[in-house]
N, CA, C and O atoms as a MOPAC input file, in Angstrom:
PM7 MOZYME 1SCF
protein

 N     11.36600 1  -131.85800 1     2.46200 1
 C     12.20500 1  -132.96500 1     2.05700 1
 C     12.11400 1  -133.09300 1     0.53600 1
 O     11.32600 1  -133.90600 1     0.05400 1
 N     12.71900 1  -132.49200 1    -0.07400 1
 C     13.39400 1  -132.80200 1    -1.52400 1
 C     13.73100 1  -134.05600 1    -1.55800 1
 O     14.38300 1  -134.36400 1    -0.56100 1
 N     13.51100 1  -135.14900 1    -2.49400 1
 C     14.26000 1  -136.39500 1    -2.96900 1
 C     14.24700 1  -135.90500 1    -4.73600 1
 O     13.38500 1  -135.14300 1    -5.17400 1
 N     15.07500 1  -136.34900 1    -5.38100 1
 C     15.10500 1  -136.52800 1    -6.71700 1
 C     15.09700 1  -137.93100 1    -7.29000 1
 O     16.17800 1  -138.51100 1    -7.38300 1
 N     14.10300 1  -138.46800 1    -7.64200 1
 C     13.32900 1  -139.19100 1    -8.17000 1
 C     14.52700 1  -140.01800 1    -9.07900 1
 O     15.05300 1  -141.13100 1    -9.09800 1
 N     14.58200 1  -139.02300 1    -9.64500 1
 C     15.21000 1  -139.90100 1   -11.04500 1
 C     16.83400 1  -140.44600 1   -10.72000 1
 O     17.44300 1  -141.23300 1   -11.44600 1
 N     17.27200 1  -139.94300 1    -9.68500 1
 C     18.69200 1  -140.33800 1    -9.07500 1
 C     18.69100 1  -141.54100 1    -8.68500 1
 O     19.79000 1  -142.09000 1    -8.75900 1
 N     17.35000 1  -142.51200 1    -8.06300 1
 C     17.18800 1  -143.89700 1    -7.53000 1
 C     17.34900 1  -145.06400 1    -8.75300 1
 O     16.97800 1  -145.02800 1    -9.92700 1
 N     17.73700 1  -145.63800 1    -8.33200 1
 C     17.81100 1  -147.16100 1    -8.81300 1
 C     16.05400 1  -147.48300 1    -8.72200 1
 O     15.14200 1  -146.86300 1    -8.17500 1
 N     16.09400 1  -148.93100 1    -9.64600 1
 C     14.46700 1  -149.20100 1    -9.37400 1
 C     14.26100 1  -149.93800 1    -8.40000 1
 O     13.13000 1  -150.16500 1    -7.97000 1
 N     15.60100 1  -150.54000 1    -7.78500 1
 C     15.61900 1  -151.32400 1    -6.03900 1
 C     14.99600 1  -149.93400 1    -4.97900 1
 O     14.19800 1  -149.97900 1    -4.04300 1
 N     15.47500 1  -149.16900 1    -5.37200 1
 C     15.13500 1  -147.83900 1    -3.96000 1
 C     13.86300 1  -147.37900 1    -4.68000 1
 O     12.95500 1  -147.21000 1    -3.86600 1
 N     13.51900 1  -147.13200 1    -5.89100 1
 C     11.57500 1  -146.55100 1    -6.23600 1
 C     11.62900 1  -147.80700 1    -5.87100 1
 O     12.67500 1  -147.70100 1    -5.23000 1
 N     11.38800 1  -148.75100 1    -5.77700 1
 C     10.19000 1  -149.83600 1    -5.43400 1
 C     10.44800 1  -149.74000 1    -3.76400 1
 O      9.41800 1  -149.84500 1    -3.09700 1
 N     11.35900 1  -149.60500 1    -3.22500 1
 C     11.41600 1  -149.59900 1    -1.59300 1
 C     10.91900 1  -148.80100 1    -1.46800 1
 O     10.09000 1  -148.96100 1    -0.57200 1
 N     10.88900 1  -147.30000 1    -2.12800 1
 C     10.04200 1  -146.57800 1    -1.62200 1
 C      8.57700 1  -146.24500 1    -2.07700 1
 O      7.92200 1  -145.28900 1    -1.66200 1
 N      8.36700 1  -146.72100 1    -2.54500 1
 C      7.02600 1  -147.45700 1    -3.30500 1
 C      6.56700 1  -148.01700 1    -2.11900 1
 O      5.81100 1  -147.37100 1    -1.39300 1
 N      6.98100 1  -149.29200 1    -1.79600 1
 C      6.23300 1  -149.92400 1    -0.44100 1
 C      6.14500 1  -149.17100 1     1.09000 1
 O      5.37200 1  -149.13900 1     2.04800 1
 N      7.21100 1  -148.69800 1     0.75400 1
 C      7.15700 1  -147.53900 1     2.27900 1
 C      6.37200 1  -146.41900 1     2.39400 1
 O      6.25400 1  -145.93600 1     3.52000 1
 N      5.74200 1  -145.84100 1     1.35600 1
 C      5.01000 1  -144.92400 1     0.74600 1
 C      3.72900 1  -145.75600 1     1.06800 1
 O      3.13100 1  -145.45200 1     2.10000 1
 N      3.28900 1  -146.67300 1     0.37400 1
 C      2.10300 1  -147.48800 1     0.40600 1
 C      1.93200 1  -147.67000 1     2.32600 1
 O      1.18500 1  -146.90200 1     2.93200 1
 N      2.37500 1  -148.28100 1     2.73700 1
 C      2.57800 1  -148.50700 1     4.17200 1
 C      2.19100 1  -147.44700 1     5.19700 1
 O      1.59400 1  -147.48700 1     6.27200 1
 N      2.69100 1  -146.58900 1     4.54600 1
 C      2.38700 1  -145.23900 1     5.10100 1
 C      1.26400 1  -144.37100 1     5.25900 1
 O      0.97300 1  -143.64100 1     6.20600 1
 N      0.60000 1  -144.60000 1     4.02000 1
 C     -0.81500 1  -144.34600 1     3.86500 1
 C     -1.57100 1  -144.74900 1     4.26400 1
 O     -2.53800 1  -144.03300 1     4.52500 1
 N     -1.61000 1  -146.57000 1     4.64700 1
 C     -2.03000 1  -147.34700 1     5.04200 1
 C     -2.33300 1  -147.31700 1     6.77000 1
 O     -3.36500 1  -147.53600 1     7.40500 1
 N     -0.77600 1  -146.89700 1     7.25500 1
 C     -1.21900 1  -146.66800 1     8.61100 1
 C     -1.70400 1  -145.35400 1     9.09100 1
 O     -2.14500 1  -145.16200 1    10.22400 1
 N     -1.59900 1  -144.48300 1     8.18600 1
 C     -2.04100 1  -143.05300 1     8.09300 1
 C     -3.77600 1  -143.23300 1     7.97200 1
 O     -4.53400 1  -142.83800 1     8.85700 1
 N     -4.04600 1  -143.62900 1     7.22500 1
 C     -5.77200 1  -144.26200 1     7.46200 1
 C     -6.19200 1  -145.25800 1     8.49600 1
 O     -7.41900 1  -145.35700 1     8.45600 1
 N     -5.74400 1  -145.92200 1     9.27100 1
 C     -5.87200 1  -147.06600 1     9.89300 1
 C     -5.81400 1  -145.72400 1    11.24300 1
 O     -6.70100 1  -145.71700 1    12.09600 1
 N     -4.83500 1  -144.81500 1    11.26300 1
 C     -4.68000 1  -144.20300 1    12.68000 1
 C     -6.15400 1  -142.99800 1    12.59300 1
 O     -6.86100 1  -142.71800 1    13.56100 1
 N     -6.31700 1  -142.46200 1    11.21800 1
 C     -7.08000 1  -141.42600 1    11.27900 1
 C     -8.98000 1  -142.00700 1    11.53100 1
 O     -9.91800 1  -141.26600 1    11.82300 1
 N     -9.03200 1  -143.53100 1    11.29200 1
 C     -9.82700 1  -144.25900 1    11.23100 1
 C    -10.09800 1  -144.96900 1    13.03500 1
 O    -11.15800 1  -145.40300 1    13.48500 1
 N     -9.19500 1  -144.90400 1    13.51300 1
 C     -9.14900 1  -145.27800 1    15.33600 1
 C     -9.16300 1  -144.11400 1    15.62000 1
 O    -10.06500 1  -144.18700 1    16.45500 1
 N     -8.85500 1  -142.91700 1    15.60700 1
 C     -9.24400 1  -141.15300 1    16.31100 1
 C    -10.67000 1  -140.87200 1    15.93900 1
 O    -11.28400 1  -140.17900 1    16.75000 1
 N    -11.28900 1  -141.25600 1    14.91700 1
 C    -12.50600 1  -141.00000 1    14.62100 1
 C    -13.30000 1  -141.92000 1    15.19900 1
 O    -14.35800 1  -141.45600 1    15.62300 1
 N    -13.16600 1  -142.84800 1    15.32200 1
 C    -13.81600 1  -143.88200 1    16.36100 1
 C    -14.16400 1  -143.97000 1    17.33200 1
 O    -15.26000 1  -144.31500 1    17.77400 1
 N    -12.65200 1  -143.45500 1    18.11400 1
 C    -12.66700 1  -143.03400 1    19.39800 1
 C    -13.78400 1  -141.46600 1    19.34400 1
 O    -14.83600 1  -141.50800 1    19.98200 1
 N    -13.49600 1  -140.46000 1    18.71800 1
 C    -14.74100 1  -139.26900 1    18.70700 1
 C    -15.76200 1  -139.47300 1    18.98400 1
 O    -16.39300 1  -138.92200 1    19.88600 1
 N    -16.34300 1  -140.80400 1    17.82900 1
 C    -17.35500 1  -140.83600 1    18.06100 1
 C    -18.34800 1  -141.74200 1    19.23600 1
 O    -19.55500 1  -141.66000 1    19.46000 1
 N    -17.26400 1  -142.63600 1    19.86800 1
 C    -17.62000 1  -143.32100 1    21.16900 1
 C    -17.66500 1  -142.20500 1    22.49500 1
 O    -18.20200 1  -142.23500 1    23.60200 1
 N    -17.07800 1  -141.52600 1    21.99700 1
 C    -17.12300 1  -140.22300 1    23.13700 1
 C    -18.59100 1  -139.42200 1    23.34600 1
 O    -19.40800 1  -139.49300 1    24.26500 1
 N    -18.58300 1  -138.79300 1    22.36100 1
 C    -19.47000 1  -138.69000 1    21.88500 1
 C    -21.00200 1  -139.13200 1    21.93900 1
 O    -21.95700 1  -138.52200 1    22.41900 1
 N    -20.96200 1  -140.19500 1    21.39600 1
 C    -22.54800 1  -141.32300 1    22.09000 1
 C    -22.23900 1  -141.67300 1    23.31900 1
 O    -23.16900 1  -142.42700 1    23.60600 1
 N    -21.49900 1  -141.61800 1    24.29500 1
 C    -21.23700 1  -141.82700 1    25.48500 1
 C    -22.08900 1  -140.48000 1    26.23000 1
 O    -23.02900 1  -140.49000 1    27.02500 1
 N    -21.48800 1  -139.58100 1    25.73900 1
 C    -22.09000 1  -138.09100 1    26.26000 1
 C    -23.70800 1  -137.78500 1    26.29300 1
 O    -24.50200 1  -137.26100 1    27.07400 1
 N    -23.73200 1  -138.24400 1    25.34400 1
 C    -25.27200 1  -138.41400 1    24.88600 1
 C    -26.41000 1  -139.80700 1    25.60600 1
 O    -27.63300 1  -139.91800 1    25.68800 1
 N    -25.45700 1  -140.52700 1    25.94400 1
 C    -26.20200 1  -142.05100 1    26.92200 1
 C    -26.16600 1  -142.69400 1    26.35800 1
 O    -27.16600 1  -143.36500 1    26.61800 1
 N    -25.56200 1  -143.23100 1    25.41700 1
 C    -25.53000 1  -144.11400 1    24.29800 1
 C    -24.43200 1  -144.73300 1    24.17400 1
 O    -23.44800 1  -144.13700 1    24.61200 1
 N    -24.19500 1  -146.21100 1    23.50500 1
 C    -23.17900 1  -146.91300 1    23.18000 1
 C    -22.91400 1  -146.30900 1    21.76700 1
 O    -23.73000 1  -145.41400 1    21.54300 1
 N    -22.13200 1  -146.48500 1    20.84800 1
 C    -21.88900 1  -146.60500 1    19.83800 1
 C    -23.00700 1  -147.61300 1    19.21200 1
 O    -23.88700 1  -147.24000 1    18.43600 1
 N    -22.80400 1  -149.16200 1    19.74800 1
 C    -23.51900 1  -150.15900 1    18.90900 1
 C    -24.64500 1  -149.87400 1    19.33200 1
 O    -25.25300 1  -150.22200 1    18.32000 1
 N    -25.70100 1  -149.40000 1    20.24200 1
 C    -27.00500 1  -148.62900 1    20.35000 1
 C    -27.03700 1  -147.28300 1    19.13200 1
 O    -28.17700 1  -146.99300 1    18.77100 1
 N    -26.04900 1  -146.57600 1    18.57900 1
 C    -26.52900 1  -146.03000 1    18.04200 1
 C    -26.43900 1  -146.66700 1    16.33900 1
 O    -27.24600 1  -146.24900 1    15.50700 1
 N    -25.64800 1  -147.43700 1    16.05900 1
 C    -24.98800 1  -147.84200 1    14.69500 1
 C    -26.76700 1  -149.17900 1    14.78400 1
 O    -27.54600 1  -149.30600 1    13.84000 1
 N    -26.85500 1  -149.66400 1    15.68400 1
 C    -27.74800 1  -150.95300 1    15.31500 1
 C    -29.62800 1  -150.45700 1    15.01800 1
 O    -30.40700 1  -151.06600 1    14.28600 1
 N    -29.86700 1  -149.48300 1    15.66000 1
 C    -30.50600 1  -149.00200 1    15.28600 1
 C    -31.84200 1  -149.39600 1    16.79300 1
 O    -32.91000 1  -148.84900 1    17.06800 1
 N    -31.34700 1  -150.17300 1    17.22800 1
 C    -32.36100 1  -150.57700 1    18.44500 1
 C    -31.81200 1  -149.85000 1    19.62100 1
 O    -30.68300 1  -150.20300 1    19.96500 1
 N    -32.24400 1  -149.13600 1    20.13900 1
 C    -31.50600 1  -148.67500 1    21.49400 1
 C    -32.45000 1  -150.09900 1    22.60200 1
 O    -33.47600 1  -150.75700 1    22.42700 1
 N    -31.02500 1  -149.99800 1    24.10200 1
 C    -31.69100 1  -151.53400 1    24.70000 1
 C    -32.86000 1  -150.59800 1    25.74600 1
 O    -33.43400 1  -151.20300 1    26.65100 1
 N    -33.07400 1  -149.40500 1    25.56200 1
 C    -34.52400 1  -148.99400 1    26.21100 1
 C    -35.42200 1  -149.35800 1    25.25100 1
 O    -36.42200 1  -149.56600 1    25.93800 1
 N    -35.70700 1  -149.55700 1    24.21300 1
 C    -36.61100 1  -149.69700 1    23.18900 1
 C    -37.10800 1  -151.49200 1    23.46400 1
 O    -38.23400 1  -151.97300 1    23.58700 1
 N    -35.87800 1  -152.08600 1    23.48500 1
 C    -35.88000 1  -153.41800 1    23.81500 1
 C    -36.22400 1  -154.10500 1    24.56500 1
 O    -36.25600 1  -155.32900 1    24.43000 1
 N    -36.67100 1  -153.28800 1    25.83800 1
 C    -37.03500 1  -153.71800 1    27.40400 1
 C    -38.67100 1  -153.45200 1    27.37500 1
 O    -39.56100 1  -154.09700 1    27.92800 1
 N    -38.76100 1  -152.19700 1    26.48000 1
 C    -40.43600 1  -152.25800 1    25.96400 1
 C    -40.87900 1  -152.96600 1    25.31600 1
 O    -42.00000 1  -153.41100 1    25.56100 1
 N    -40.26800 1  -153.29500 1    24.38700 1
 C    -41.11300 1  -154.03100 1    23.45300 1
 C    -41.06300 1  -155.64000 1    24.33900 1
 O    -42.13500 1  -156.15200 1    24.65900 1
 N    -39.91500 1  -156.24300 1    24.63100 1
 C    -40.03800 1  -157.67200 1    25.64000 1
 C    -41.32800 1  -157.10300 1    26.67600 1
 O    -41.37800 1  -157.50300 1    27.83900 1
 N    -42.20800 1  -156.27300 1    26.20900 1
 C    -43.03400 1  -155.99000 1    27.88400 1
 C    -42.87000 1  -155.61900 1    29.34700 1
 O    -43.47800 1  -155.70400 1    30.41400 1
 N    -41.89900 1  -155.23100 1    28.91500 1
 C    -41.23200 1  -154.04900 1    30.20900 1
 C    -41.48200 1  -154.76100 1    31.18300 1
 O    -40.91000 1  -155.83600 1    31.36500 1
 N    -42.61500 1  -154.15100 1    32.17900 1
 C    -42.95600 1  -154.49900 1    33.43300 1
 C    -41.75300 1  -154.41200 1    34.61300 1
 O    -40.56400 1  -154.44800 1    34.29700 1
 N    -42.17900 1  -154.29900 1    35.92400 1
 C    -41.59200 1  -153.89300 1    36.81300 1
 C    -40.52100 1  -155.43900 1    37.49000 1
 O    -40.70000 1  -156.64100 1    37.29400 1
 N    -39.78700 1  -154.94700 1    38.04200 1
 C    -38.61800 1  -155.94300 1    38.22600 1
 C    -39.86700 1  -156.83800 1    39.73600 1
 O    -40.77700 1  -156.42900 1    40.45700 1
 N    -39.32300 1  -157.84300 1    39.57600 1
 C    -39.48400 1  -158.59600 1    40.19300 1
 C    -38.91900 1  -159.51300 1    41.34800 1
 O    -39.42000 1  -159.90400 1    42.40300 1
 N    -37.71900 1  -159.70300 1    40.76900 1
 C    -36.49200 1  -160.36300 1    41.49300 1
 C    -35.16300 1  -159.10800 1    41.07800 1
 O    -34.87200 1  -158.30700 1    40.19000 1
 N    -34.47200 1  -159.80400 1    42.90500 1
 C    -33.54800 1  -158.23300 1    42.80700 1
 C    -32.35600 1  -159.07900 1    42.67500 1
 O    -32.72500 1  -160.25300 1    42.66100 1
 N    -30.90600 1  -158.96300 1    42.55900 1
 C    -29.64000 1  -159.60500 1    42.37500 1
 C    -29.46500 1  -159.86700 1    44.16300 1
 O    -29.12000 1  -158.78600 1    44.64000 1
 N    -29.55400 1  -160.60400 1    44.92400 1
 C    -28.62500 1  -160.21400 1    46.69800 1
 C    -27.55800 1  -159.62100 1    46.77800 1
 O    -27.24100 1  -159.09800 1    47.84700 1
 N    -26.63500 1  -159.54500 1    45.52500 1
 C    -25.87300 1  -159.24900 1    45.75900 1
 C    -25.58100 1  -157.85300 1    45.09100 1
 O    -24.73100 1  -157.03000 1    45.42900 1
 N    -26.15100 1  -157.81100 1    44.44700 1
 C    -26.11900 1  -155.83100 1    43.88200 1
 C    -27.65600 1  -156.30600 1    43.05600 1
 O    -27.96000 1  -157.12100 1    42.18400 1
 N    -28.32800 1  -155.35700 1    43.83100 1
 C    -29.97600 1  -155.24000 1    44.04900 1
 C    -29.82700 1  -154.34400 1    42.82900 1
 O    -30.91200 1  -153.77000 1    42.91900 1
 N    -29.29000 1  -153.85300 1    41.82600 1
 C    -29.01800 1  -152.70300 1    40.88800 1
 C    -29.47300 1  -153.83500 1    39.95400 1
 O    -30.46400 1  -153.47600 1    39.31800 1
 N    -28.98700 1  -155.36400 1    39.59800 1
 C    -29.63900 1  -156.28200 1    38.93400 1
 C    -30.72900 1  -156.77300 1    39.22500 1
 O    -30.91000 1  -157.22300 1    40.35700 1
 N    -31.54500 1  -156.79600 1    38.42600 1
 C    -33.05500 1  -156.86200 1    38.21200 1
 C    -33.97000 1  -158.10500 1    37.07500 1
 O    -33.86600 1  -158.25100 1    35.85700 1
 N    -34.51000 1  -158.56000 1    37.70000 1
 C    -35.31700 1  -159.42800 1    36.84500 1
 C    -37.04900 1  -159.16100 1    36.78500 1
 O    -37.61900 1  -158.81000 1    37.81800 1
 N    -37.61900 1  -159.30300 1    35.84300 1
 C    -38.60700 1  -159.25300 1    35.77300 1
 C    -39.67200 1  -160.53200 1    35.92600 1
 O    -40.80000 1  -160.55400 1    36.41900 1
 N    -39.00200 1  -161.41900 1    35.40800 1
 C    -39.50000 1  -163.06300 1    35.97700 1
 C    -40.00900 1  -163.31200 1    34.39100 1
 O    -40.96600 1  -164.08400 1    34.33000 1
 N    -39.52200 1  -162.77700 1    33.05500 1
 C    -40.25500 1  -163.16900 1    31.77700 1
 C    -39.08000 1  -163.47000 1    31.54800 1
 O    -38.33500 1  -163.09100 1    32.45200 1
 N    -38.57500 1  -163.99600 1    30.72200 1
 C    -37.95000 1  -164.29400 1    29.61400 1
 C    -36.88000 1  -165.30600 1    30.12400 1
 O    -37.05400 1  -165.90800 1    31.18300 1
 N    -35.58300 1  -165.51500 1    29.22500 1
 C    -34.53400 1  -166.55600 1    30.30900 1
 C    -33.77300 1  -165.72700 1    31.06700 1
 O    -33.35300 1  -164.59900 1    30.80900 1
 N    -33.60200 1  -166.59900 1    32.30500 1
 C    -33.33400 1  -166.83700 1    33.74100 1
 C    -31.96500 1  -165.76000 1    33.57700 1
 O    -31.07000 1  -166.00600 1    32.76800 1
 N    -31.95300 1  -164.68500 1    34.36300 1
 C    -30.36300 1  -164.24500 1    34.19300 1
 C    -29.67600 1  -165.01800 1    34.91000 1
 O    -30.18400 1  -165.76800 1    35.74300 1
 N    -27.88700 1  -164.90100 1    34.58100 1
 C    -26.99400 1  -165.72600 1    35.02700 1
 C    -27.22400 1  -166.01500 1    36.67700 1
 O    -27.56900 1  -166.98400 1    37.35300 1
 N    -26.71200 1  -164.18100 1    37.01100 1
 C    -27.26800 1  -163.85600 1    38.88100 1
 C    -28.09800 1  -164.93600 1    39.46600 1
 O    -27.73900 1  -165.70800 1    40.35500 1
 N    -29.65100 1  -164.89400 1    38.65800 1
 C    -30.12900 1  -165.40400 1    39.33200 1
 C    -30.42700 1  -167.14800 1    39.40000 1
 O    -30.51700 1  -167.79200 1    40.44600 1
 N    -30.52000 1  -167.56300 1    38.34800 1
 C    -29.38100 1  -168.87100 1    38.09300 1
 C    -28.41700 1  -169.77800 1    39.45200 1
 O    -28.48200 1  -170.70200 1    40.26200 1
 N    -27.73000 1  -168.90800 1    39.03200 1
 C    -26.31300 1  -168.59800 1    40.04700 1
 C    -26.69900 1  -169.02700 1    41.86300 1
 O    -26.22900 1  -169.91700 1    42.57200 1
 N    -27.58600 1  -168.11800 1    42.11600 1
 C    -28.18900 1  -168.01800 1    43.55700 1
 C    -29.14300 1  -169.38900 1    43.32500 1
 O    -28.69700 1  -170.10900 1    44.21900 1
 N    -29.86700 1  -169.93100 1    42.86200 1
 C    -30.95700 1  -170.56300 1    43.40200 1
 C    -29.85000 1  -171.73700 1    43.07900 1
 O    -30.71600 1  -172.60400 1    43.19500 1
 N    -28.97300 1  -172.30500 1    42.85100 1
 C    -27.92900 1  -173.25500 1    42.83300 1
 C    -27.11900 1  -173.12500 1    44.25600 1
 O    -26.56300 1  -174.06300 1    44.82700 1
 N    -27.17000 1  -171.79600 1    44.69500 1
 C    -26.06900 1  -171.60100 1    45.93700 1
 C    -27.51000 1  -171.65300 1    47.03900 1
 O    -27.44200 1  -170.92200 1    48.02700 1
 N    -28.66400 1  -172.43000 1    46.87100 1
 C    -29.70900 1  -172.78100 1    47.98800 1
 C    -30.53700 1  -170.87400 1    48.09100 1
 O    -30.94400 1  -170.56500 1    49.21100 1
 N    -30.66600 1  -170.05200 1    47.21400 1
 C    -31.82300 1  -169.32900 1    47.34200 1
 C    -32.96000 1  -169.37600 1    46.70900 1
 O    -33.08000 1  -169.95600 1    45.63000 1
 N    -33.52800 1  -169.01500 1    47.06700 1
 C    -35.14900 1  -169.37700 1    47.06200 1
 C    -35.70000 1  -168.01300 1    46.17200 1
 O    -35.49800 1  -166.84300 1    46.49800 1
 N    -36.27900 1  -168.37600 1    45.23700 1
 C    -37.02000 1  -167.32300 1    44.49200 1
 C    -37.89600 1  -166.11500 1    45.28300 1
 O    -37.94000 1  -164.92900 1    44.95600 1
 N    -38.61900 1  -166.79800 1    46.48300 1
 C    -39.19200 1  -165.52200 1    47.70800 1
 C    -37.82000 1  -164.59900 1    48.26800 1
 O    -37.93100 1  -163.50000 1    48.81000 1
 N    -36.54600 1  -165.29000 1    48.01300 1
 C    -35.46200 1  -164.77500 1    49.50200 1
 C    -35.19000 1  -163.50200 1    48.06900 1
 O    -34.66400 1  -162.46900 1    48.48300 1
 N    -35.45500 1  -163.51300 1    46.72600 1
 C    -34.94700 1  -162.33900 1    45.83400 1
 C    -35.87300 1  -161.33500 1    45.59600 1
 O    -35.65500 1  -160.16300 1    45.28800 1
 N    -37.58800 1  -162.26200 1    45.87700 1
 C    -38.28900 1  -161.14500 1    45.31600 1
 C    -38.78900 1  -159.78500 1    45.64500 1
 O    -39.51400 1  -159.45800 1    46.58400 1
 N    -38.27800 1  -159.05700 1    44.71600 1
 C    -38.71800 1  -157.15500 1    44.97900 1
 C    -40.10200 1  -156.93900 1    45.97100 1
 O    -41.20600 1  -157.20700 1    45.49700 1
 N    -40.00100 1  -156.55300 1    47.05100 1
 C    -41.54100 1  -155.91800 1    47.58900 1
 C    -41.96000 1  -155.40200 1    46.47400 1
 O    -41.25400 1  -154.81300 1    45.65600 1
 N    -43.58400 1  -155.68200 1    46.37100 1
 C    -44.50200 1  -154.95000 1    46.22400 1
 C    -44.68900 1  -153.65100 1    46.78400 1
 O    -44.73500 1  -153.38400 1    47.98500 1
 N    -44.81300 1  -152.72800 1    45.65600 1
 C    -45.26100 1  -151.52800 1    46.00700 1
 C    -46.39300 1  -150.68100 1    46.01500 1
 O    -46.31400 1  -149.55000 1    46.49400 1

């Protein structure tokens, strides 16, 4: 695409001045969301969030240092949620001892 420059009025360089600018603008904004997306792929592949890897705490690091320890209370309703009985109350379990369960009716056997 040839244009000749000097043939425009300064109404059409300045229109194309801003359309030019605009352009670049979304030209970085798009090349800036593809790289983003890469790299969420990416730390995904690897077991990782993005914000686990950008924050610098991964939340396995986090579950040690709160003192880990073995779950205690299970979710009734997806046993995959887990409490340990330290820190504040998750929602789940919250949730249940309001709907009449009993802290024994959640807790994990001993193993």
């Amino acid at each position: 695409m040839e244009l000749d420059l000097n043939t425009l009025s300064l109404r059409e360089l300045k229109d194309l001045q801003v359309r030019v600018n605009r352009a670049v603008v979304t030209y970085e904004d798009r090349r800036k969301k593809e790289a983003l997306a890469e790299l969420e792929d990416k730390a995904r592949q690897l077991g990782f969030t993005l914000n686990e890897l950008l924050s610098g705490q991964p939340q396995r690091a986090t579950r040690a240092r709160n003192g880990g320890g073995a779950a205690k209370f299970a979710n009734p309703l997806n046993p995959s949620e887990t409490w340990t009985g330290r820190g504040r109350k998750p929602k789940w379990f919250t949730e249940a001892l309001a709907m009449g369960q009993t802290p024994d009716e959640m807790a994990v056997p001993e193993t």
